[in-house]
TIRO-2110 file (N, C-alpha, C; in Angstrom, 1 decimal):
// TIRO-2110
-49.1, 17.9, 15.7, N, 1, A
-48.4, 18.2, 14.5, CA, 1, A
-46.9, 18.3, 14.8, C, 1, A
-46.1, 18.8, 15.8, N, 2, A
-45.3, 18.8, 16.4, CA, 2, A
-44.3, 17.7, 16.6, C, 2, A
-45.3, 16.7, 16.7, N, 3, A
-44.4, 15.3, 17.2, CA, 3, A
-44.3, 14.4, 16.0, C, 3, A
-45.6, 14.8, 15.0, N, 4, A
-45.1, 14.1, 13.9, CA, 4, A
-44.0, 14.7, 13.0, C, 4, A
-43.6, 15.6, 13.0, N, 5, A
-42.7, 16.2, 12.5, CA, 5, A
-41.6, 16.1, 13.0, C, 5, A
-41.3, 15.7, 14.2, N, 6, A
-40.2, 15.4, 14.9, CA, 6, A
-39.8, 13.8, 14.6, C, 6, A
-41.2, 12.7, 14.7, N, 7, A
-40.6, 11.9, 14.2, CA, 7, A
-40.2, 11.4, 12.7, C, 7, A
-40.6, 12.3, 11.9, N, 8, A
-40.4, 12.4, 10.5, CA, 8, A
-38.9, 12.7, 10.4, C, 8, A
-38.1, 13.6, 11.5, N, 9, A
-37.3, 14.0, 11.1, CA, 9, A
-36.1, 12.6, 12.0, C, 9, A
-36.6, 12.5, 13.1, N, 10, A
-35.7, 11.0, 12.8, CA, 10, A
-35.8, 9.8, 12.6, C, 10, A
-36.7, 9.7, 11.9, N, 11, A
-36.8, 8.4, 11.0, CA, 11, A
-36.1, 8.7, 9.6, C, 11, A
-36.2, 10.0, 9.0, N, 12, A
-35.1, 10.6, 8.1, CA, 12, A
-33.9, 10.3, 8.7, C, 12, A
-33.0, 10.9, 9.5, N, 13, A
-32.0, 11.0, 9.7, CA, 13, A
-31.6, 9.5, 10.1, C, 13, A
-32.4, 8.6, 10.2, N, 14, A
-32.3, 7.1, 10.8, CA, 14, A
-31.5, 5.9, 9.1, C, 14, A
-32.6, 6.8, 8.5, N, 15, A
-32.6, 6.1, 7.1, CA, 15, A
-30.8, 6.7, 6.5, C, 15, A
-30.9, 7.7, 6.3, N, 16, A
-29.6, 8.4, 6.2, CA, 16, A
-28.3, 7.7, 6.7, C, 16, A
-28.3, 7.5, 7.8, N, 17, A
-27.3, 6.9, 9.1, CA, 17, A
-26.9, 6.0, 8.5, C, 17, A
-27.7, 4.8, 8.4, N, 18, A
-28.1, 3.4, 7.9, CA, 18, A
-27.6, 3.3, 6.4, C, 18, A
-28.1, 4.2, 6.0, N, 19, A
-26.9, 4.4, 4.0, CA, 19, A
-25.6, 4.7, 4.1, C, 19, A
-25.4, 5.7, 5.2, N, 20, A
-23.8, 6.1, 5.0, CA, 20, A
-23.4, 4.9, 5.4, C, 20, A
-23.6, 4.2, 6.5, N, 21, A
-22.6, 3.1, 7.4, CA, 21, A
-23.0, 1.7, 6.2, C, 21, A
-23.7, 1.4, 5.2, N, 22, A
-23.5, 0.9, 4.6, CA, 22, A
-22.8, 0.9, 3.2, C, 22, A
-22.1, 2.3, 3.2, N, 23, A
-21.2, 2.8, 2.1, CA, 23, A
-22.1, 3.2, 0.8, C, 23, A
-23.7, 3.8, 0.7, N, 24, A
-24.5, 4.3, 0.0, CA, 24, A
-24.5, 5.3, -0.3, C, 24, A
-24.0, 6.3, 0.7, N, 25, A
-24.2, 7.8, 0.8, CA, 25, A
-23.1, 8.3, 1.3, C, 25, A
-22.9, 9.2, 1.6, N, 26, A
-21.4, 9.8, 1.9, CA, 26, A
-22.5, 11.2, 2.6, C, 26, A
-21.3, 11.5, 3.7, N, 27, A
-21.4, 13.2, 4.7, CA, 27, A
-20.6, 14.1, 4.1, C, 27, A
-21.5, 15.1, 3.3, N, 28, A
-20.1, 16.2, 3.4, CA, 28, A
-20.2, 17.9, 4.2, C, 28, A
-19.7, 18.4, 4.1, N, 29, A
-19.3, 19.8, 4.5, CA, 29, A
-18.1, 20.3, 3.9, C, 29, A
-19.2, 21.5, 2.7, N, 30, A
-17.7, 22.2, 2.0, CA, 30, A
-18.6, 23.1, 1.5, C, 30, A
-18.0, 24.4, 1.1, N, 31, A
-18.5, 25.4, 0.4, CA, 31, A
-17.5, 25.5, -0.9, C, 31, A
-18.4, 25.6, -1.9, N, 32, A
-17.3, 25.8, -3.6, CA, 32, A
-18.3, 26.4, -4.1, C, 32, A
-17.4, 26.6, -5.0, N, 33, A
-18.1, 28.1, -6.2, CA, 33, A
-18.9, 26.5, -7.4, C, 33, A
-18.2, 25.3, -7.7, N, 34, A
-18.8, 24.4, -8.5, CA, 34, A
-17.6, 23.1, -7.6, C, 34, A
-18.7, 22.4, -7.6, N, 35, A
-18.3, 21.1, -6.8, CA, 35, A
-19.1, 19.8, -7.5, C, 35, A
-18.4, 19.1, -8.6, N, 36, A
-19.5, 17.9, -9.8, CA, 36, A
-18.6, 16.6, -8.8, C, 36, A
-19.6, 15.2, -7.9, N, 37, A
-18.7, 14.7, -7.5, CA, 37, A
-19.1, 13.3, -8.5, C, 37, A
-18.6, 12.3, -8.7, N, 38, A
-19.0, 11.0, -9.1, CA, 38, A
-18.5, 9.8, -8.4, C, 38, A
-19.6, 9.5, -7.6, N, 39, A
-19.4, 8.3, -7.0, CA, 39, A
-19.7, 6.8, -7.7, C, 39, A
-18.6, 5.9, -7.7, N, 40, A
-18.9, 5.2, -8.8, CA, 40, A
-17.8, 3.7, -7.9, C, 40, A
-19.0, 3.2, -6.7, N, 41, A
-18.2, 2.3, -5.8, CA, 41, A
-18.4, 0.7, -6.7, C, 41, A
-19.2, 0.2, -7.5, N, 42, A
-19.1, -0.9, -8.1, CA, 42, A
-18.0, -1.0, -9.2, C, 42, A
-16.8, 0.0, -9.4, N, 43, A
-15.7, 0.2, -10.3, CA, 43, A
-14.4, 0.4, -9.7, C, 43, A
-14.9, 0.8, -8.0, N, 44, A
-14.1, 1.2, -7.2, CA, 44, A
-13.2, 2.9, -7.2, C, 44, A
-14.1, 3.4, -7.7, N, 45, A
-13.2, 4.9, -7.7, CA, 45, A
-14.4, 6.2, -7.5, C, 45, A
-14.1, 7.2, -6.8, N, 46, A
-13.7, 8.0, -6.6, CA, 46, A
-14.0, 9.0, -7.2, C, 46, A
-14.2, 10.1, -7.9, N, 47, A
-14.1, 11.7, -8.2, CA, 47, A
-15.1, 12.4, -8.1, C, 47, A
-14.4, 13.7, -8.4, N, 48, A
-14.6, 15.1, -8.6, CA, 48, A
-13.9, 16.3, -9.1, C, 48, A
-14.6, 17.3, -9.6, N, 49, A
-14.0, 18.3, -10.3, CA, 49, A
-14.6, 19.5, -9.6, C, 49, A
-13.5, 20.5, -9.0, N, 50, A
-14.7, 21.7, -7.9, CA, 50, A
-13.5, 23.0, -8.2, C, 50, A
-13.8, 23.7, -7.8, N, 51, A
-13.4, 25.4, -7.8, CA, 51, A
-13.4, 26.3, -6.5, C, 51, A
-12.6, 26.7, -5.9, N, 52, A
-12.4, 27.1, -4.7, CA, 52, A
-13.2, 26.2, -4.1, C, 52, A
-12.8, 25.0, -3.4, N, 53, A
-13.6, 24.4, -2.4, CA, 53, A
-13.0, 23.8, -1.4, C, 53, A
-13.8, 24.3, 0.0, N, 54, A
-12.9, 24.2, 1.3, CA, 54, A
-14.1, 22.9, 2.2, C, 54, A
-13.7, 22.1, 2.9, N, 55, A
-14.2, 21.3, 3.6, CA, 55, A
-14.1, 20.1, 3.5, C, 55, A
-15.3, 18.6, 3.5, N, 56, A
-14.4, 17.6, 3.4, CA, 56, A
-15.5, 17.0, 2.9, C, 56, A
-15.9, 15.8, 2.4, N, 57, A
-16.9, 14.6, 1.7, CA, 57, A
-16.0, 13.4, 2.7, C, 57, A
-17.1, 13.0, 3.6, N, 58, A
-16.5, 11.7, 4.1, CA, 58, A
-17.3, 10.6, 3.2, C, 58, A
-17.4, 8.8, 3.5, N, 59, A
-18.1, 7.9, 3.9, CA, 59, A
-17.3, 6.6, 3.6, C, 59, A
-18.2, 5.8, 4.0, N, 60, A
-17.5, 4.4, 4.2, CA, 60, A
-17.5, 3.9, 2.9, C, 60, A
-16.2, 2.9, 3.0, N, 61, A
-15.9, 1.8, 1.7, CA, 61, A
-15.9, 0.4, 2.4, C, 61, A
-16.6, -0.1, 1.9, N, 62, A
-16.8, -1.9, 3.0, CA, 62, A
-15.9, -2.6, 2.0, C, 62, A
-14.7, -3.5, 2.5, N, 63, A
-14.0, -4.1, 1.4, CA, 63, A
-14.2, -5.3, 1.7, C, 63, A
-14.9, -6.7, 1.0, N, 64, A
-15.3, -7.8, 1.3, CA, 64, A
-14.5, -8.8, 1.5, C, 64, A
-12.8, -8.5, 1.3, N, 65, A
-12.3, -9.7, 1.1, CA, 65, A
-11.1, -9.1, 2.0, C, 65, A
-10.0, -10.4, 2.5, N, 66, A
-8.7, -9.9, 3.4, CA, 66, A
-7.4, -10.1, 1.9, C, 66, A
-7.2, -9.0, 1.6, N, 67, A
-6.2, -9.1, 0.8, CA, 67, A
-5.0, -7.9, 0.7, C, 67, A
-4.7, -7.7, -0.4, N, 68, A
-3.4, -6.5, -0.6, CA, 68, A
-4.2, -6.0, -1.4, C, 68, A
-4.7, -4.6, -0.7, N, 69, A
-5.3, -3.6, -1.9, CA, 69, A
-4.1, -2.0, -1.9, C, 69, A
-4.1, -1.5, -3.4, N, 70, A
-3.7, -0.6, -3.8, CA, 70, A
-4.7, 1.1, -3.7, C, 70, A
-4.5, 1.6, -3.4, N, 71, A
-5.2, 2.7, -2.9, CA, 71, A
-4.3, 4.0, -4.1, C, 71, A
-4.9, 5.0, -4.8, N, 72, A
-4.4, 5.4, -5.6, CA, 72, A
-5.3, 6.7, -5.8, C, 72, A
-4.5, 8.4, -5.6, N, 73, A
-5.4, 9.2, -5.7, CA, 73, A
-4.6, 10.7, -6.3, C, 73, A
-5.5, 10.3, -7.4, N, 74, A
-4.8, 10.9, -8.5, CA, 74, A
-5.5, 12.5, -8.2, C, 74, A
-4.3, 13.5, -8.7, N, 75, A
-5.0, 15.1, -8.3, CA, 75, A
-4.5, 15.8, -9.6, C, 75, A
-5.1, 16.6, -9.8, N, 76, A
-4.6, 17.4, -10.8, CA, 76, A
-5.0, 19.4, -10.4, C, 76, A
-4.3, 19.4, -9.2, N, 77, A
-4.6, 21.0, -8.8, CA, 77, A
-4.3, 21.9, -9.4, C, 77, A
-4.5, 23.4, -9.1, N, 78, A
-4.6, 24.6, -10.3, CA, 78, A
-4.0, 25.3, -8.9, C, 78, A
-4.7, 25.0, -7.6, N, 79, A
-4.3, 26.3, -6.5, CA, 79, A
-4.8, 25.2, -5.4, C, 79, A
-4.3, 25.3, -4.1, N, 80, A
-5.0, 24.9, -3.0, CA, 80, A
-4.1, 23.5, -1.7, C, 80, A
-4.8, 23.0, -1.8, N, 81, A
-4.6, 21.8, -0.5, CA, 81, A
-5.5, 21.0, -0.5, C, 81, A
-5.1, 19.6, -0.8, N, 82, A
-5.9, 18.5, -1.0, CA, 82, A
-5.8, 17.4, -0.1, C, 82, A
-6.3, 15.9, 0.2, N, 83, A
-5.9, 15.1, 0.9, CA, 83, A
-7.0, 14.2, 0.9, C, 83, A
-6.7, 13.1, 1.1, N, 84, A
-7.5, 11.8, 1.4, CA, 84, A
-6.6, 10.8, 2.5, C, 84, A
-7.7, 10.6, 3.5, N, 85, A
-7.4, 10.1, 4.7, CA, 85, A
-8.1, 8.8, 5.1, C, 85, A
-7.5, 7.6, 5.1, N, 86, A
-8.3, 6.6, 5.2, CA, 86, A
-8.2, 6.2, 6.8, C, 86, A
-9.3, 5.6, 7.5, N, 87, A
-9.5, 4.8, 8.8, CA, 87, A
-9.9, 3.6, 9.1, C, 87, A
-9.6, 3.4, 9.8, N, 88, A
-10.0, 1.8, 10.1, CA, 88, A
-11.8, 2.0, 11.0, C, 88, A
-12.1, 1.0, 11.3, N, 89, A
-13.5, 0.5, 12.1, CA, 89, A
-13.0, 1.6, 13.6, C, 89, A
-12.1, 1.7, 13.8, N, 90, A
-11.7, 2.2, 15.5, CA, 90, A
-11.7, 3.6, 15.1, C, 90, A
-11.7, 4.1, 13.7, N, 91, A
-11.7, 5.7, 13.5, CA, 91, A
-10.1, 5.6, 13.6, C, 91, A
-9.2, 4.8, 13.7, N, 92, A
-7.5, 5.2, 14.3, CA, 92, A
-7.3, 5.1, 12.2, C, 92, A
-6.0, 6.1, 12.0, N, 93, A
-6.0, 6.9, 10.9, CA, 93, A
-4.7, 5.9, 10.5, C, 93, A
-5.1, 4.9, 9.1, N, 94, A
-4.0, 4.0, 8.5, CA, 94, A
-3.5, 4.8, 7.5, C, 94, A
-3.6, 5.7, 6.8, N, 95, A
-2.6, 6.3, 5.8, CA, 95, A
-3.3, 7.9, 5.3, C, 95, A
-2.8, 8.8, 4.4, N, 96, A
-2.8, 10.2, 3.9, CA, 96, A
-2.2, 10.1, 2.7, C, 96, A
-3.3, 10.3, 1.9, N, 97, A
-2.4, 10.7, 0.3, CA, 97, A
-2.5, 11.8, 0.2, C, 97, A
-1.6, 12.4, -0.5, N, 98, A
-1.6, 13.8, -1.2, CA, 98, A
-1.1, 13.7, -2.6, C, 98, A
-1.2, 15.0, -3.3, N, 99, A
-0.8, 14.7, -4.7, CA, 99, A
0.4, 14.2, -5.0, C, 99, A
1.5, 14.9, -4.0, N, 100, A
2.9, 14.5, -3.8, CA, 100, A
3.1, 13.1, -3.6, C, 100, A
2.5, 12.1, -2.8, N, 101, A
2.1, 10.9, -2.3, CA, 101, A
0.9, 10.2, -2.2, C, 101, A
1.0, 9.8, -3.6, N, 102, A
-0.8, 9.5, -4.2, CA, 102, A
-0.7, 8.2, -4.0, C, 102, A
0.2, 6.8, -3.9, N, 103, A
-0.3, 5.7, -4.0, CA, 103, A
0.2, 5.1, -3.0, C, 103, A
-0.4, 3.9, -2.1, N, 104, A
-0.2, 2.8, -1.3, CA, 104, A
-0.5, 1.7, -1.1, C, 104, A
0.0, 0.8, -1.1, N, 105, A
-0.6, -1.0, -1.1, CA, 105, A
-0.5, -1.3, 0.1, C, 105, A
-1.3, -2.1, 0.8, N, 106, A
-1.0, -2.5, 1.7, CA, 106, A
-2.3, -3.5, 2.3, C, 106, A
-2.0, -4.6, 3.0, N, 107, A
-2.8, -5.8, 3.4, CA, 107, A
-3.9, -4.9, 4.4, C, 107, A
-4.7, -5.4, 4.8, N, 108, A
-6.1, -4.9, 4.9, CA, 108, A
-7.0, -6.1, 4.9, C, 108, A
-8.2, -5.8, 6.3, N, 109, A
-9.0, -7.1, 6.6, CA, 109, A
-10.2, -6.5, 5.8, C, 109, A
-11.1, -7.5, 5.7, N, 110, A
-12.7, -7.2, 5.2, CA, 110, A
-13.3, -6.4, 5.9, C, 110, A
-14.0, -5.6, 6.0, N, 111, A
-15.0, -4.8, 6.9, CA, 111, A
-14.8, -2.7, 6.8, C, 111, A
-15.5, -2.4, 7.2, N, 112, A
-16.0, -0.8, 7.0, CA, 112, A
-14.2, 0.0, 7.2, C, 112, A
-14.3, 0.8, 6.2, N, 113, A
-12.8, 1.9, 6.4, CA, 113, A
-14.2, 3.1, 6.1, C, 113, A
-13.6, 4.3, 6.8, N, 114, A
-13.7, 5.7, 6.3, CA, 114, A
-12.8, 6.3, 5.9, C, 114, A
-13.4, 6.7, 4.6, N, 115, A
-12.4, 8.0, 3.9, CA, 115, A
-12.7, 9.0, 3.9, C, 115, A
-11.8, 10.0, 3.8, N, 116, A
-12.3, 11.3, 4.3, CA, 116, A
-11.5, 12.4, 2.9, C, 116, A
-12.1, 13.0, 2.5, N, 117, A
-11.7, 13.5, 1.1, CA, 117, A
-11.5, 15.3, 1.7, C, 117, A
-10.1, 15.7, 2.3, N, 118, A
-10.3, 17.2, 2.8, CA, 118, A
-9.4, 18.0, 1.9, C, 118, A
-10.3, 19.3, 1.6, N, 119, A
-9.4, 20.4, 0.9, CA, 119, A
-10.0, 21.8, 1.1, C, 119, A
-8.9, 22.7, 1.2, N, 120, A
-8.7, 24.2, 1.4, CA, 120, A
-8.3, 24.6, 0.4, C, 120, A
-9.5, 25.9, 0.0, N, 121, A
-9.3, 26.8, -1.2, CA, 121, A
-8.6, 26.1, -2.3, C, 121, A
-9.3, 24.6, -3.0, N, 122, A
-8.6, 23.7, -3.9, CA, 122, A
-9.8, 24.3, -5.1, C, 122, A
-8.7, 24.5, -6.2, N, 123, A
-9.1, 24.3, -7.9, CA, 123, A
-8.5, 22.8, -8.4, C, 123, A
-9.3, 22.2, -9.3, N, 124, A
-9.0, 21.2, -9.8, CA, 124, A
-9.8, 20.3, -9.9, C, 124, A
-9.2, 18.8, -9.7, N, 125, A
-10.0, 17.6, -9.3, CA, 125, A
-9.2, 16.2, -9.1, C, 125, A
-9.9, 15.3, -9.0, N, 126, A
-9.6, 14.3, -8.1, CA, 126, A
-9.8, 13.0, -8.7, C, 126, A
-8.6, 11.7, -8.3, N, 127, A
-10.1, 10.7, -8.6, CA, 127, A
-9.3, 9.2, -7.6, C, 127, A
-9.9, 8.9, -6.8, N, 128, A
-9.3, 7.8, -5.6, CA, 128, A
-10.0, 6.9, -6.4, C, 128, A
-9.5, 5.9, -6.2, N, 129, A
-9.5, 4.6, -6.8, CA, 129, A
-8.8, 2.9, -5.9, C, 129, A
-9.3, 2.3, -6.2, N, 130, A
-8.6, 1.1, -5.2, CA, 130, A
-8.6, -0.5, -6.1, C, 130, A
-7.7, -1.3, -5.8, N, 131, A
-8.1, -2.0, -6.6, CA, 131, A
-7.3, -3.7, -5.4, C, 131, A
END
């Protein structure tokens, strides 16, 4: 009983793995009082609306083509610290928006970036977008 349950749990976690790295699913860690997120990657953007919430929502965005994309992340806070952090395939860290510094263009090859969506004790909401 033991072992099947062991492999139940990584053949779960296998399946999971395998959705995030194909930009299906997203990792998070955060505690909020209300946290509504909307992922909506065939439009290309981004949100949520949350209330005291500290921690972060990562996952990947696969961009199919080598061009000049615009990256755009709109905030509308009430109290807190917000941020979105994009990476390359090597995990090495190509840009940081904040609300102060929400937009950036810039050339970019085809293949997996991680974004990482981090905030402390944030009221408000969000919405990244790319085009």
């Amino acid at each position: 009983m033991f072992v099947k349950i062991i492999i139940l749990f990584v053949a779960v976690t296998a399946i999971i793995y395998i959705l995030y790295q194909n930009g299906i699913c997203s990792f998070s860690s955060k505690k909020a009082l209300l946290f509504i997120g909307k992922n909506n990657i065939s439009q290309k953007n981004l949100s949520a609306v949350f209330k005291a919430c500290t921690g972060y929502i990562r996952r990947v965005l696969i961009l199919n083509k080598d061009c000049e994309y615009t990256f755009t992340f709109d905030c509308n806070l009430e109290n807190g610290e917000i941020k979105a952090v994009m990476r390359n395939c090597r995990k090495q860290e190509l840009f940081t928006l904040t609300p102060e510094n929400n937009n950036i263009t810039l050339m970019l090859d085809s293949g997996k970036y991680y974004l990482s969506v981090e905030c402390y004790k944030a009221y408000g909401n969000y919405k990244f977008s790319w085009k």
